[in-house]
LOVOGU-889672 format. One record per residue: residue in one letter; x, y, z of N, C-alpha, C, O in turn. Coordinates in steps of 0.2 Angstrom, whole numbers, plus 5000, padded with zeros to 4 digits. Layout:
BEGIN
aXYZXYZXYZXYZ;...
***
This chain:
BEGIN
x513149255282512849225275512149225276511949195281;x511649245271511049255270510849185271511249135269;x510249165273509949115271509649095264509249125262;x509749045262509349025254508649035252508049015254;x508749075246508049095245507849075238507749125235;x507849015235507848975227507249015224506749025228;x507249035218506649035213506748985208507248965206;x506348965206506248905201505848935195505248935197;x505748945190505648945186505248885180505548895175;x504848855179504648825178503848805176503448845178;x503748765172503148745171502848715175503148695180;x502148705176501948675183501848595181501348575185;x502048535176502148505179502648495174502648515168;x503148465178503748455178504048415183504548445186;x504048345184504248295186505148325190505348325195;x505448345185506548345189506148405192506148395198;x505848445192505748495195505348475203505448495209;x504948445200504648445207505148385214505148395220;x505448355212505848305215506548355218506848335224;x506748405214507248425217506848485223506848485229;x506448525219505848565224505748525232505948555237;x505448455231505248415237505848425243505748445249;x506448415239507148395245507148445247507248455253;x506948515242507448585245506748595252507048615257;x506148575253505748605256505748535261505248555265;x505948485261506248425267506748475270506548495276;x507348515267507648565272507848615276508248635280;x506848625272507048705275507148755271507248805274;x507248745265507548815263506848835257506448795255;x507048915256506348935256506348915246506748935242;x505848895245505748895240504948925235504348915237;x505248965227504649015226504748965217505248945214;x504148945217504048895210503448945204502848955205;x503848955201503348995198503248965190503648925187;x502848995187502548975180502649035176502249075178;x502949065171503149125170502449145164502349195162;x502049065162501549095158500849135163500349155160;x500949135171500549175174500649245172500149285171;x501049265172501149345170501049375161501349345156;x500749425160500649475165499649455168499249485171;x499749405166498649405165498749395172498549445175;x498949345179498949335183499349335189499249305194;x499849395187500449405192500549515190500349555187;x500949495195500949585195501849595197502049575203;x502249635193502749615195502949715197502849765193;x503249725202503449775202504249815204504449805209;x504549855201505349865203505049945205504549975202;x505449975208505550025211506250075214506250065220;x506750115211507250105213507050165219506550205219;x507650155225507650225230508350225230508850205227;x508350275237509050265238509550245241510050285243;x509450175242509750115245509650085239510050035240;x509350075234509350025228508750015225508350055223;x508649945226507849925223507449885225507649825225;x506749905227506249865228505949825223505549855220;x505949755223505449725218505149675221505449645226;x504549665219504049635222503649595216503249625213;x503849525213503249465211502749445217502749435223;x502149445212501749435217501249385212501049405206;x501049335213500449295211499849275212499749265218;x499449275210498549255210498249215208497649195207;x499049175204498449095201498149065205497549045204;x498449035211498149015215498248995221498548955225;x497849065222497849115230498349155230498549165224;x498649195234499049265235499849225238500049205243;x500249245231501149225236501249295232501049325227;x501949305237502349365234503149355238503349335243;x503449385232504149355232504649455231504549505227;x505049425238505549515238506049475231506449425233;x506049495228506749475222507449485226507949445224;x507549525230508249555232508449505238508949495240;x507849465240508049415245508149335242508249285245;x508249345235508349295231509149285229509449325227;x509449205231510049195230510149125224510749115223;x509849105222509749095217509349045211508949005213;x509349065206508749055200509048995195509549005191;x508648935196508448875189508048885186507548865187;x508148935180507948945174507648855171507748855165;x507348815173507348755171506748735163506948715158;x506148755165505748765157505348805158504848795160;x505548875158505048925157504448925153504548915147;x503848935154503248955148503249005145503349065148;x502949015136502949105137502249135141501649115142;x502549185142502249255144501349235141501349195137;x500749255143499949255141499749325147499949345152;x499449355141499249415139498249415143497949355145;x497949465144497449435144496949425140496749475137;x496549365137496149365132495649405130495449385124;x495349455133495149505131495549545126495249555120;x496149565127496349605122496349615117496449555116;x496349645111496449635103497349605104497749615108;x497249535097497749515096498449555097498949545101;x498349605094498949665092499049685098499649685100;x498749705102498849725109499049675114499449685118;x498849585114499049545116499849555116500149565121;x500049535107500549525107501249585111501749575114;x500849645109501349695113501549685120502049695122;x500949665125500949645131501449595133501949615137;x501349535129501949485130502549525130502849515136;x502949575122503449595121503649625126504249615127;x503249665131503349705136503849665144504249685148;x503249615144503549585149504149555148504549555152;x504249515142504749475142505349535143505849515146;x505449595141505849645142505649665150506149685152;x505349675153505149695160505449615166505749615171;x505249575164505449525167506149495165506449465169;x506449495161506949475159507549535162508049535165;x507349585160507949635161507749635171508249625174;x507149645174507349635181507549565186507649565192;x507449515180507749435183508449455182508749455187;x508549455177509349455174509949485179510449455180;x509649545182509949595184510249575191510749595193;x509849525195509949505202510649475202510849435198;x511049495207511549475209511649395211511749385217;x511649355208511449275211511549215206511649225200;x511549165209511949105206511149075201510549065202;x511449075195511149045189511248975185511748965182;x510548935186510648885181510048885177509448885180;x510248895171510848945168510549005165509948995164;x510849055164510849135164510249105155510349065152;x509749155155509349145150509849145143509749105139;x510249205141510549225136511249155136511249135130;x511749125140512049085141511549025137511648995131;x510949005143510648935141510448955133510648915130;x510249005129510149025122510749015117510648985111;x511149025119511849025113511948945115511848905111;x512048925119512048855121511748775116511848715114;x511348825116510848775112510748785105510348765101;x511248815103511448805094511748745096512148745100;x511548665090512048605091512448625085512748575084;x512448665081513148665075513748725079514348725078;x513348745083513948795089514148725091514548705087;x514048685097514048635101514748605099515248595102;x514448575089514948525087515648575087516148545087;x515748635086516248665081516548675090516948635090;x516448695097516848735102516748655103517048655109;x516548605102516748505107517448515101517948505104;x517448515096518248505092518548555094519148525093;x518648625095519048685099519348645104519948615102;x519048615111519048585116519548525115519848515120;x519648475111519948415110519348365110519448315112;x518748365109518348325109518248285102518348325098;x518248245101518048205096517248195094516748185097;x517348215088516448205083516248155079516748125078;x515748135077515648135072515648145065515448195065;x515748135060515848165053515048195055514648155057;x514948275053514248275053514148325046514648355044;x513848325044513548365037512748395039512248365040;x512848475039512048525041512148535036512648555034;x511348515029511248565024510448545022510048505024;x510348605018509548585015509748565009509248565006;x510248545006510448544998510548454997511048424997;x509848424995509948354991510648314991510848274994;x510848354983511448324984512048344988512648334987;x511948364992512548364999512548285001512948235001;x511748285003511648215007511948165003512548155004;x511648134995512048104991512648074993512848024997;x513048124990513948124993513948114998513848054999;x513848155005513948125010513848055011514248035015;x513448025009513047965011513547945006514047925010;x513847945001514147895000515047865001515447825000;x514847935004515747945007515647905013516047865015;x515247915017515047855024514947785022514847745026;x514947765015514647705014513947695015513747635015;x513647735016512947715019512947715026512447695029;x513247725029513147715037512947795039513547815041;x512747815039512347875043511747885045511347845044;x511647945049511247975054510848015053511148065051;x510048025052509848095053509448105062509048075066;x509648175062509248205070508948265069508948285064;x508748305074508248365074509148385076509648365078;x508848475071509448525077509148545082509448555087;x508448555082508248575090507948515094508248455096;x507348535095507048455100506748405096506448355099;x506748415090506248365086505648355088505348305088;x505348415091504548405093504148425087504248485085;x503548365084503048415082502448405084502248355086;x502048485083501448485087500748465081500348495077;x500748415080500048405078499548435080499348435086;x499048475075498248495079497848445083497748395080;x497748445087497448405093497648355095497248305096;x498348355094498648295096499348325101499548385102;x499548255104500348255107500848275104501048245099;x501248325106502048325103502248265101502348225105;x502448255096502748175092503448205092503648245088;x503848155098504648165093504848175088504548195084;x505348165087505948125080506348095083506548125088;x506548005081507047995085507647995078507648005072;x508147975081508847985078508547915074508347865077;x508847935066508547865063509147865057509447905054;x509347785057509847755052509647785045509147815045;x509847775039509847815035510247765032510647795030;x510347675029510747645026510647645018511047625014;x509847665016509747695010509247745010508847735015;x509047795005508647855005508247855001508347874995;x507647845004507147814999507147874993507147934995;x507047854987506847924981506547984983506648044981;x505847964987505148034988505348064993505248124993;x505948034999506148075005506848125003506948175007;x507248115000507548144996507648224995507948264998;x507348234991506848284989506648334994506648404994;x506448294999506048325005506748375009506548425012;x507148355009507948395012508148465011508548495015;x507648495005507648545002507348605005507548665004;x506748575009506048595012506348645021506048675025;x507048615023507148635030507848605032507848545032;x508448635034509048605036509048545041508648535046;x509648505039509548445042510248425043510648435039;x510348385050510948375052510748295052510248265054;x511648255047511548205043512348195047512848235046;x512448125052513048115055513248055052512748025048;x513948015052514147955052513747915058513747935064;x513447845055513447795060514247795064514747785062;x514047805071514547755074514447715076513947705079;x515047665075515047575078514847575085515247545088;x514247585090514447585096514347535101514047475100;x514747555105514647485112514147485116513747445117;x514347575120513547605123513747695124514347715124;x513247715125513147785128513347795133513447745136;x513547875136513447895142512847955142512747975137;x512547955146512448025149512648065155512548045160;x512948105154513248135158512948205162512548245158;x512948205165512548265170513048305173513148285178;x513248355172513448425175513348465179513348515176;x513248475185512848515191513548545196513748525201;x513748605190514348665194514948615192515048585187;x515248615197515948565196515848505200516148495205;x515248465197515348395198515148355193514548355192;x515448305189515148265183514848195187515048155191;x514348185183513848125184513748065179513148055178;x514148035177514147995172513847915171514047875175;x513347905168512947835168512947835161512847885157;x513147735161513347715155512747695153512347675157;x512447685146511647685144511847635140512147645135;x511547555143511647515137510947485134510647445137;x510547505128509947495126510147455120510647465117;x509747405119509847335114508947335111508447355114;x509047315104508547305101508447235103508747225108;x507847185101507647125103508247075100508347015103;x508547105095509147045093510047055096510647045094;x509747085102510447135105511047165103511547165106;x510747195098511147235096510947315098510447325101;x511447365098511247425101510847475094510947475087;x510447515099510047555098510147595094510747605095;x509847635088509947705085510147745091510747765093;x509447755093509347805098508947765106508447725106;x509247785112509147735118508647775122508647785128;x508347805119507647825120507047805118506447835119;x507147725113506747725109506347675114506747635117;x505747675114505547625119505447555118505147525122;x505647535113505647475110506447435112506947465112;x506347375112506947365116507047355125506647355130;x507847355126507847375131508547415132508947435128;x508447445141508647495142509047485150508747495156;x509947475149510047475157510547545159510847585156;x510447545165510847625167511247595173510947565177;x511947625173512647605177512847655178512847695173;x513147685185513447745185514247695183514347635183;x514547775181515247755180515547795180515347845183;x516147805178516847845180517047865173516847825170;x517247925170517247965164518247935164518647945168;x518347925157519347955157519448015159519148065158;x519748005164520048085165520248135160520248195161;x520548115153520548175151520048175146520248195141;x519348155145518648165142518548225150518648285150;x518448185154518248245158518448315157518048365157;x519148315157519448375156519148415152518748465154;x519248395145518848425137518248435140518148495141;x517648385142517048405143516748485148516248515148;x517548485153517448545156517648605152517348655152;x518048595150518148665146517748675142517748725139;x517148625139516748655135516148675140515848725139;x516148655144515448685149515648755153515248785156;x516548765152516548845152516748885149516748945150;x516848855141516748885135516148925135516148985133;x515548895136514748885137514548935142514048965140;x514848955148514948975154514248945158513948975163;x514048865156513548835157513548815167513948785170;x513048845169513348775178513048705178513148645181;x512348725171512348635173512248635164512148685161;x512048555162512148515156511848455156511648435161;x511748425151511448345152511848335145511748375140;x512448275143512848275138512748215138512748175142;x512848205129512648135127513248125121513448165116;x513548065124514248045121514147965120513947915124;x514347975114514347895112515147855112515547865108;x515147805117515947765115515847715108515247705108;x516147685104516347635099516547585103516547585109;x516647535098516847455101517647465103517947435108;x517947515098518547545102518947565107519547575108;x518247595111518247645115518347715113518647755118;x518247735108518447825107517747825108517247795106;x517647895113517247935115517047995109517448045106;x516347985108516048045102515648095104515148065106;x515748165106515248185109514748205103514948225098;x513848195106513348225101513148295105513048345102;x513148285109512748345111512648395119512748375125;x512548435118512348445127511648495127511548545123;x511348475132510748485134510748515138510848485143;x510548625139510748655147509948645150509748675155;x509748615147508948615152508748525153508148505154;x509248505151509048395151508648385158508848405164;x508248355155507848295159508248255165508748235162;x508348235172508648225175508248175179508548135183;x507548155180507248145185507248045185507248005189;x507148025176507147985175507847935176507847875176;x508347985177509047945176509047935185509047875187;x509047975187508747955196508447895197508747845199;x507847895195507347815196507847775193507747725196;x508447765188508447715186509047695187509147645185;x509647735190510247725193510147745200510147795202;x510047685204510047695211510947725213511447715211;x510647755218511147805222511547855218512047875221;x511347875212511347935207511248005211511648055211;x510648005214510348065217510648135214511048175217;x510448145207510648185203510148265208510448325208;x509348255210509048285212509248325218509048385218;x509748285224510048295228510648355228510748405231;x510948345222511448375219511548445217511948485218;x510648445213510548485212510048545217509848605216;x509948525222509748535229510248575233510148625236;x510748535232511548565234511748625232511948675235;x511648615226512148685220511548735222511848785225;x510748745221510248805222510348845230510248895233;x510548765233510548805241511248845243511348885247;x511748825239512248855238513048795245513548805248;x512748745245513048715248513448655246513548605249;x513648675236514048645232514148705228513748755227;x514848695225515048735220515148695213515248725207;
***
């Protein structure tokens, strides 16, 4: 058996990355972190076939000279890639060609390598439709939400009345937006108990996924890394203790508890994650006061570094250290 040769994929800063990166090079095992927006202005990528196979060689200049054999690579965290950057000299149209070029030159000789993926770019892509998500979590026996996707005013209406007013609005994608000269501003998941007249309106403008409030007690987050599940119970309280919209919201407070999943939530949750043909996830399920488990969502690129700091003996980083070096399945 070959020795571990990790490529990382990633943006340069990136906190879950750097913490799993630090353990892999605690022991020993060779690791190549790369920024995919260096290429092509600042990397040089080359394949060559003979007749024994193919030579490929990444090679980088952002900062100083590394060069990486592809074929000695056993496997790739696709974790946050950047796009592709052209050189600035170019004419625009030439720019853009350049990009197009690479992402087909780098993608068709990433893709190709024989090696363990989290997760295969085309995989992590279908993944991340959440109206695919919700329809293959009810295939599976999972439990949802009432949810309603529409740009059409009166949908919401009805909806909202058939909920009694208890509903939810969220992003389909990440809810970032990019102001000019400013920070990406979220969206957090926000209660919906009446809709004001002027926002209404606004519905028409762009599709929007509108759930039933659930009564809840607390969240999981759950973490998936190959076949092993990671579950921490998220209990976030407003100042009058009541629970959260959304437990991200920084307002409030916020506790995290590992815990033990039903066995058969688990089950469901696995066959969606090979429905998916996902190896890792970050999945966010809400329990009721009843105890029914709702699943909202799964994440093949979630954030993981903070659920570490804040559930001692988690070591999700660890785990994840495991699976790249090939010494968890």
């Amino acid at each position: 058996m070959r020795d571990p040769v990790v490529l990382v994929l990633t943006q340069e800063f990136d906190v879950t990355a750097d913490n799993v990166v630090a353990i892999l090079n605690e022991r020993d095992v060779t690791v190549f972190r790369y920024d995919t927006s260096y290429f092509p202005r600042n990397s040089t990528l080359t394949s060559k076939s003979t007749d024994t196979g193919w030579l490929t060689t990444l090679v980088d200049t952002t900062h100083g000279r590394r060069s990486l054999r592809l074929e000695e690579v056993t496997s790739v965290w696709y974790r946050r890639p950047t796009p592709f950057t052209a050189d600035p000299s170019l004419e625009p149209a030439h720019q853009e060609f350049a990009v197009k070029e690479s992402a087909h030159a780098m993608g068709g000789i990433f893709t190709a390598l024989p090696v363990r993926w989290v997760n295969l770019p085309a995989v992590e892509s279908r993944a991340h439709y959440k109206p695919l998500q919700l329809k293959v979590a009810r295939e599976v026996g999972l439990r949802i939400p009432k949810t309603l996707i529409t740009n059409d005013p009166e949908e919401v209406s009805r909806f909202h009345r058939e909920c009694g007013g208890a509903i939810i609005y969220k992003a389909l994608n990440s809810g970032l937006i990019h102001q000019p000269g400013g920070w990406p501003r979220g969206l957090l998941t926000t209660a919906l108990p009446d809709i004001p007249p002027d926002v209404l309106p606004r519905v028409r403008y762009s599709p929007c996924v509108f759930q039933e409030l659930i009564d809840k007690a607390y969240e999981l987050r759950i973490t998936v890394i190959g076949e092993k599940f990671f579950a921490v119970r998220v209990d976030s309280r407003t100042d009058d203790g009541e629970p959260q919209i959304d437990s991200r919201n920084p307002l409030g407070t916020q506790r995290y508890t590992r815990t033990v999943l039903p066995v058969e939530v688990e089950k469901r949750l696995r066959r969606l994650m090979d429905a998916f043909e996902l190896a890792y996830g970050a999945i966010d399920v809400v329990v009721d006061r009843a105890g029914e488990h709702y699943f909202l969502e799964v994440n093949p690129a979630g954030q993981f570094a903070w659920l570490d700091d804040q559930t001692p003996g988690l070591s999700l980083a660890s785990a994840m250290a495991d699976y790249l070096s090939g010494l968890s399945d």
